[in-house]
C-alpha positions in Angstrom: 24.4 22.6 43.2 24.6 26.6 43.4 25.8 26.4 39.8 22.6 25.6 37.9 20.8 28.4 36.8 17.3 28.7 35.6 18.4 28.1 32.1 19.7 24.7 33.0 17.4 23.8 35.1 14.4 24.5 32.5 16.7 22.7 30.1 17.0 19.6 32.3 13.3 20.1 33.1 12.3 20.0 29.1 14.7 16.6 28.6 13.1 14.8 31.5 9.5 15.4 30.3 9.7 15.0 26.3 12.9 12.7 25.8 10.7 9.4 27.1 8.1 10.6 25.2 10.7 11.0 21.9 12.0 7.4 22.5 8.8 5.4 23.2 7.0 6.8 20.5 5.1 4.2 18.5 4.6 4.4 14.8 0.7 4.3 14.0 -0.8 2.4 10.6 -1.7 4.1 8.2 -5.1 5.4 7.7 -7.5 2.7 6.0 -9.5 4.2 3.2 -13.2 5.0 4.3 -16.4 2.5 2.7 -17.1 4.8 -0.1 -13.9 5.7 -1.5 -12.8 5.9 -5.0 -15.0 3.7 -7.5 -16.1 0.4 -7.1 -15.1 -2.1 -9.7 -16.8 -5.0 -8.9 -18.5 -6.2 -5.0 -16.6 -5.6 -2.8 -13.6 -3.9 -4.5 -13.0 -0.4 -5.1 -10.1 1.6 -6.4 -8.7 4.4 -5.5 -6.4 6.6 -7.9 -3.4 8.3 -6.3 -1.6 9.7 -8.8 -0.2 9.7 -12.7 3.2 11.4 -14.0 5.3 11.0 -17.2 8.0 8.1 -16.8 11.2 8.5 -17.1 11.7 4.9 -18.0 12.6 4.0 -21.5 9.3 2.2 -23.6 7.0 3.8 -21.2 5.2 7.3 -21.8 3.8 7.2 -18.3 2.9 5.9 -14.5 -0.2 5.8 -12.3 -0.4 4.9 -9.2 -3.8 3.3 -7.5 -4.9 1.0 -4.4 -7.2 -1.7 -5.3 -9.1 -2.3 -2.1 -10.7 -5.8 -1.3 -13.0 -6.2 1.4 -12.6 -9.9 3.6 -13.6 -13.2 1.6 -13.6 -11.0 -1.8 -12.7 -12.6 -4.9 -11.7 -9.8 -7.6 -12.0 -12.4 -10.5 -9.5 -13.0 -13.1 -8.2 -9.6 -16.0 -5.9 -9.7 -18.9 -3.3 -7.3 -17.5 -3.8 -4.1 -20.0 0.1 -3.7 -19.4 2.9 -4.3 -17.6 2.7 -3.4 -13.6 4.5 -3.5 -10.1 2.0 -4.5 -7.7 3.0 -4.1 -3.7 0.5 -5.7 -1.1 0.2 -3.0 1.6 -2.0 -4.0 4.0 -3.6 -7.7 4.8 -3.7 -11.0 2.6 -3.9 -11.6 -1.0 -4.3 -14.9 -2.9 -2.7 -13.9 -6.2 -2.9 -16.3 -9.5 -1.0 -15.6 -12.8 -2.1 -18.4 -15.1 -2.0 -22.1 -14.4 0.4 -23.6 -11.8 1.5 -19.9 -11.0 -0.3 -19.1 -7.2 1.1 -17.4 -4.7 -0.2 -15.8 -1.2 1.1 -12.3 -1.2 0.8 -10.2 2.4 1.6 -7.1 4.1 4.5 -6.0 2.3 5.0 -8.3 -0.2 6.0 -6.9 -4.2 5.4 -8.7 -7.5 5.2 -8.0 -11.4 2.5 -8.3 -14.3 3.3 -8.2 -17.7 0.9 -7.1 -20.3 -1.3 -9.9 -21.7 -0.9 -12.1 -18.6 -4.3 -13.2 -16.6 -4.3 -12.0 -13.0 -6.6 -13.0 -10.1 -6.8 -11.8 -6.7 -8.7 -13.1 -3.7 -8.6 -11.3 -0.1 -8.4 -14.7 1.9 -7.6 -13.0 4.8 -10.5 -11.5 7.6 -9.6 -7.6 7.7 -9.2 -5.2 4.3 -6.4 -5.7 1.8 -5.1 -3.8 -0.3 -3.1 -3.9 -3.4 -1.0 -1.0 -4.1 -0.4 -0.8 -8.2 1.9 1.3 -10.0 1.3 0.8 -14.0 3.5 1.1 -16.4 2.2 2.6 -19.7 3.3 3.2 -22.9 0.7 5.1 -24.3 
């Protein structure tokens, strides 16, 4: 072993210490959004308003994006959708309702659609935060 030089052996040195550390790296959750946050919009449910940007879609002038936050056991009530939207659950366990016979539970990473005119409920049935990721579509 007369051949390794200090080089190698700091090399060999660096792999042994950080490669395990490279490999059984965990991914960490994203950051929950603090109690005061954004606005509330009704008990228990605030929103918090990430971003808007002109669309590139054809009928629509523009897109915002916003996280409607629901703490546990929250009902949000039932809106006429203002106008058509992609909503994502991104963290814990929505009970969604859009109209009569039309329920569904939506969790982590589940995606739906709203159009404009439709009612929409939402009820956190779950026992941590939820949180409904919306990007709207607008025309005006």
């Amino acid at each position: 072993m007369n051949g390794i030089g200090r080089r190698s052996a700091l090399a060999l040195g660096l792999t042994a210490t950080v490669g395990p550390a490279l490999v059984s790296a965990t991914p960490t959750a994203a950051a929950m959004y603090g109690p005061n946050e954004g606005s509330e919009i009704a008990p228990g449910v605030r929103v918090v308003h990430l971003g808007k940007r002109e669309a590139m879609i054809p009928g629509y002038k523009s897109l915002a994006l916003h996280d409607v936050v629901f703490q546990p056991g929250v009902d949000g009530g039932t809106a006429m959708m203002k106008n058509d939207m992609v909503c994502h659950c991104l963290e814990g366990e929505l009970l969604i309702g859009q109209g009569t016979g039309m329920e569904f539970t939506a969790k982590k990473d589940d995606v739906w659609s709203c159009r404009e005119g439709m009612p929409e409920s939402a009820k956190n049935t779950g026992s941590t935060v939820a949180i409904m990721r919306v990007i709207d579509l607008l025309r005006t």
